[in-house]
N, C-alpha and C positions, 0 to 999 in steps of 0.2 A: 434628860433623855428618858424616852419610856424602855419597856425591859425589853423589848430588840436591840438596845442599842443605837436607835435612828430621832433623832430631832424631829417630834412630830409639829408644825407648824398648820394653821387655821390662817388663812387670809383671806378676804372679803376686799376686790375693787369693783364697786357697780359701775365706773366707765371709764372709756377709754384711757385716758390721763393718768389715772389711780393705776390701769393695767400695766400700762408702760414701765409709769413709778418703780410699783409694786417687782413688776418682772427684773428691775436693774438692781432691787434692791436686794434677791434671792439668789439673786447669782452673785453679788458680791458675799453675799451669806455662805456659797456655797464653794467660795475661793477658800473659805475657813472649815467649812464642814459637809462632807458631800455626804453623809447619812442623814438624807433627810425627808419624810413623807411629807406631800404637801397639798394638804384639800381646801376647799372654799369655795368662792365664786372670782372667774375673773375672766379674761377675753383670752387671746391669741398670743400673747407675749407671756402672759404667765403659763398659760399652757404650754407653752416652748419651752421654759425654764422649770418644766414638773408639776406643774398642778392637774389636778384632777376636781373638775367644776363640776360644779351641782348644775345649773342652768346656764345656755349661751348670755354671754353680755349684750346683747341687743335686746332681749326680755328684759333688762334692768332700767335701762335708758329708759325714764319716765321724768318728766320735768314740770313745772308748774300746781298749783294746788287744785284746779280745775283735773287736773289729768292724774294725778297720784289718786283724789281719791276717786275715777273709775276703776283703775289697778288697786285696790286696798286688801279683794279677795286674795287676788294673787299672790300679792307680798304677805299676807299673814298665815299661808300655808306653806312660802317660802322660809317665813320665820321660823313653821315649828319644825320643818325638816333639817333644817342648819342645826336646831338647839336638838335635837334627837339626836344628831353626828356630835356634838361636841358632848353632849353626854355620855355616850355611848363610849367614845374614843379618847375623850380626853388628851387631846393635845397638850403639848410641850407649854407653847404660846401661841396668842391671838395677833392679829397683827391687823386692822380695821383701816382704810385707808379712803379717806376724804367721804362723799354719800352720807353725808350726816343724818339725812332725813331717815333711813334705812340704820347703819350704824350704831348710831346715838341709842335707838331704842332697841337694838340686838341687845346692847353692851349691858344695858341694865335689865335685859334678861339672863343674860350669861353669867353675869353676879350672884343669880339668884338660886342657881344653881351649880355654879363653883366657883373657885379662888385662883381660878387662870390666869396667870397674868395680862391684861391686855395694854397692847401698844397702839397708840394711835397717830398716824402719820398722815399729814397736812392738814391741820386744823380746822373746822366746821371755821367759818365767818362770824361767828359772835361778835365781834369788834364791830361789825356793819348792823345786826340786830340778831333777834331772837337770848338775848343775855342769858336769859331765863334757862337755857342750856349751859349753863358753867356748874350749877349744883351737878347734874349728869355727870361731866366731867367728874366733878371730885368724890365723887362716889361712886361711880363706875370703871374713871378710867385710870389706871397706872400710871400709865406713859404717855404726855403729850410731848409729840416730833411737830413743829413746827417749819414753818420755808421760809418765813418771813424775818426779819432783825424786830420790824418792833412788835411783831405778837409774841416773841419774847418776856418783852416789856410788860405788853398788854395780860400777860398770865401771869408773872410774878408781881405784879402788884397785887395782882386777887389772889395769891396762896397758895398758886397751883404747879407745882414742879414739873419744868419743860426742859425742852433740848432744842437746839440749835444747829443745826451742822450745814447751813447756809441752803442756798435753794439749788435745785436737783438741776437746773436750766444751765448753770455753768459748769457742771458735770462733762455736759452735752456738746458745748460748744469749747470749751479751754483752747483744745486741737484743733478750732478751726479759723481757716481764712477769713474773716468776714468784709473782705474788700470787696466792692461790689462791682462785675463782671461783663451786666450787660452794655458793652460797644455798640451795638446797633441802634438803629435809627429811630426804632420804633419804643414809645413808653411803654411798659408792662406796667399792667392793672394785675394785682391779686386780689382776687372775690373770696373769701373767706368762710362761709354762711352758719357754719354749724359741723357740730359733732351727731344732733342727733335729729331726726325725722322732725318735730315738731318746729324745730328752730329753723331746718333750712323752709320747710313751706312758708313758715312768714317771710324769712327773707327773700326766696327766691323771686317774687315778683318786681320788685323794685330792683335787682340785679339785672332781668329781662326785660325792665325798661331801658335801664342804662345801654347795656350791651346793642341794643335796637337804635336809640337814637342820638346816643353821647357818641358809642362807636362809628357809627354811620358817619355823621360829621367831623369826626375826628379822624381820619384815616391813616394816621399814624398809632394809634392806641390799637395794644392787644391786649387779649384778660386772658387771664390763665385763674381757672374753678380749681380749689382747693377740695378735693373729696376724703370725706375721714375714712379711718378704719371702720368696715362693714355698711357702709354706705356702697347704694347699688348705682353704676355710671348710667342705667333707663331712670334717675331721679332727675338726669338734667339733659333729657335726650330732646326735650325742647329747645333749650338753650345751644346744646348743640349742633344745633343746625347752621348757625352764625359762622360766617366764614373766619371771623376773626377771636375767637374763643377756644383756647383750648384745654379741657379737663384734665388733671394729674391726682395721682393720689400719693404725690411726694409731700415728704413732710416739708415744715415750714422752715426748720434751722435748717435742712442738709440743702434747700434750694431758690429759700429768699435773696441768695446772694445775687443772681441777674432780676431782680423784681425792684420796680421804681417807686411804687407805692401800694398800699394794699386798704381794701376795705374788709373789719376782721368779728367776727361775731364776740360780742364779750364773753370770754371768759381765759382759759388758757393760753389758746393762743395770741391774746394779745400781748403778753409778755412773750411769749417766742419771737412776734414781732419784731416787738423792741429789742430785746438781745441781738438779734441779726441786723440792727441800724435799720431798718426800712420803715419809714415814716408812714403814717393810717391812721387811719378813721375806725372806731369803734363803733358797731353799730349795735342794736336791738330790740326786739319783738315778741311780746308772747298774746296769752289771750286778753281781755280785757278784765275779765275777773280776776286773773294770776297778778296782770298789772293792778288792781285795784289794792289790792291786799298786801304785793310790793310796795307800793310806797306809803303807807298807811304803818309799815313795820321796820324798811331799810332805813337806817341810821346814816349810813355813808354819804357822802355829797356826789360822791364820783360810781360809776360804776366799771370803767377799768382799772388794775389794778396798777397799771403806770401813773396815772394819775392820784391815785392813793398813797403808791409809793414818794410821788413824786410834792403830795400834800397842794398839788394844786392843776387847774386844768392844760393839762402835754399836749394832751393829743382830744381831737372835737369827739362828742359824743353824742350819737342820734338816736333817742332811744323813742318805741313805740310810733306815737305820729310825729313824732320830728323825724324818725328814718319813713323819707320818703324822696321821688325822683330829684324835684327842687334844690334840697336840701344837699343832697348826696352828690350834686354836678356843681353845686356851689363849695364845697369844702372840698373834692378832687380841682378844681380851679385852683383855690388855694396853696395844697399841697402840692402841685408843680412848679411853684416859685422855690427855686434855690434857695434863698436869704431863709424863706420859711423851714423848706427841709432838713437845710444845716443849724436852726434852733434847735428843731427837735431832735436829733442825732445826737449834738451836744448834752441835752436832758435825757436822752437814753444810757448813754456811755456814764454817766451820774450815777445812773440809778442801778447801772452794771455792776460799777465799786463799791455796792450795799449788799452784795446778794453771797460773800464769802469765796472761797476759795477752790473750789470746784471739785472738791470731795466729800463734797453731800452723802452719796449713795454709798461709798466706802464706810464713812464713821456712823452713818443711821444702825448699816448690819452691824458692825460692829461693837456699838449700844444693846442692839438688841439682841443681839448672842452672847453677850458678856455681863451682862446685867445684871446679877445677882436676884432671885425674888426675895419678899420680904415675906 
């Protein structure tokens, strides 16, 4: 505690997901300790929960290596503003949450100017590549919080002491129904496309092909446009024009439960997918240079993480030129076959009874407010 008396806490989510996280994890913080200041960066859910953010979260959302370094200025005078506040103020604890590209290299500034404790919650992807980031870890970072069972694994056998409190998704869901609801006549398509501006422009073409001529001939098929947080509804004021589409900006666990199948951008929410039993197609797309670079570095075989978890291919994955119209209307084919859907459902509910007990969010604060430093 600094000398008011008040739990000064530093947290840092550069997107959505991290936000969320982040926001469930300060209020269980704060079911134990309500004196608490709380600065950094993070979107609209931490902000509800008390934080006071340097920059909106939609200035953060930058993706690809073509596109980070046009932003390079931006982030390194956001760097020295952040390390000016933590110098300055000297928080309690750091609390760094996924944005590794960003993160990673605060952290080993913040070292070098003080003995902060930092916590880092849902681990960079190192098991997929960049290794060369686990020295960082062990010398920068404290605390690694993991979601996964086997990054676990994957950090105690290199040395590095982790935690586990199972993944934050059955937090979310324990309470809920997930029998699925929609009676009606008509199949629901969920379009997926992205969390952030650069992912849905790739995607969105090949969605408005679909919608235009899959739907037409299909006149039983509706889509329902998945829009994330701080995304604007004039981004798919094209698409909606289509008598049979219609955009929500409901999340995916509170209302995949009427949804027959979904096409889902890789990353997050393709395990929210899964959790809610609705069977999908993983898709993705970046620049060509960013793709050049990815695969020349990613380790991984798979790029969702059902299919990683799952150590072999669940659910189709279309990534760059393989997501295209052809492709996309032959594996929606597919994934309307019963016999098919109920494979996958069965390989989701598998990979359900991996992911712990649904008090993530409780025992993370709880680590992290009881923690002793060293």
């Amino acid at each position: 505690m600094n000398k008011k008396n008040k739990l000064n806490l530093f947290i840092i989510a550069g997107e959505d997901s991290g936000d969320f996280h982040g926001a469930h994890i300060i209020q269980e913080i704060k079911k134990k300790e309500k004196r608490i200041v709380l600065t950094g960066l993070g979107g609209k859910y931490l902000k509800k929960a008390g934080l006071n953010s340097f920059y909106p979260l939609k200035n953060l959302s930058v993706m690809g290596f073509w596109e980070v370094l046009k932003s390079l200025s931006f982030f390194f005078k956001l760097e020295k503003e952040l390390l000016r506040h933590i110098k300055q103020n000297r928080p309690d604890k750091i609390i760094l949450i996924d944005y590794p590209g960003f993160n990673m290299r605060l952290a080993k500034k913040i070292k070098q100017i003080t003995n902060i404790p930092i916590y880092y919650y849902i681990s960079p992807q190192l098991w997929a590549w960049k290794e060369k980031r686990l020295q960082t870890i062990k010398d920068y970072i404290d605390y690694m919080i993991v979601i996964f069972p086997f990054e676990k694994i994957w950090y105690q056998k290199r040395g590095i002491k982790v935690q586990y409190f199972g993944h934050p998704i059955l937090d979310l869901i324990k309470n809920q129904d997930l029998k699925k609801t929609n009676l009606g006549h008509k199949v629901r398509i969920a379009l997926c496309p992205g969390s952030r501006m650069q992912e849905i422009n790739k995607h969105l073409p090949v969605f408005e092909r679909l919608i235009q001529y899959y739907g037409i001939e299909n006149k039983n098929i509706e889509f329902i446009i998945y829009k994330a947080p701080g995304i604007q509804k004039q981004t798919f004021s094209q698409i909606d024009l289509y008598n049979n589409v219609t955009i929500t900006s409901n999340t995916i666990l509170k209302s995949f439960k009427s949804i027959d199948l979904a096409v889902v951008a890789s990353g997050t929410a393709t395990l929210e997918c899964a959790m809610s039993l609705t069977p999908f197609i993983t898709i993705y797309k970046m620049s060509y240079f960013s793709w050049i670079i990815t695969k020349k570095l990613v380790k991984s075989p798979f790029a969702s993480m059902v299919n990683i978890l799952a150590k072999k291919l669940i659910v189709p994955e279309l990534l760059q030129a393989n997501y295209n119209i052809k492709n996309l209307i032959k594996n929606i084919d597919l994934l309307l076959d019963p016999l098919v859907q109920d494979h996958m459902v069965r390989a989701f509910k598998n990979i359900r009874s991996q992911l712990g007990s649904g008090l993530a969010y409780e025992q993370t604060a709880e680590f992290i407010l009881n923690e002793k430093n060293n």
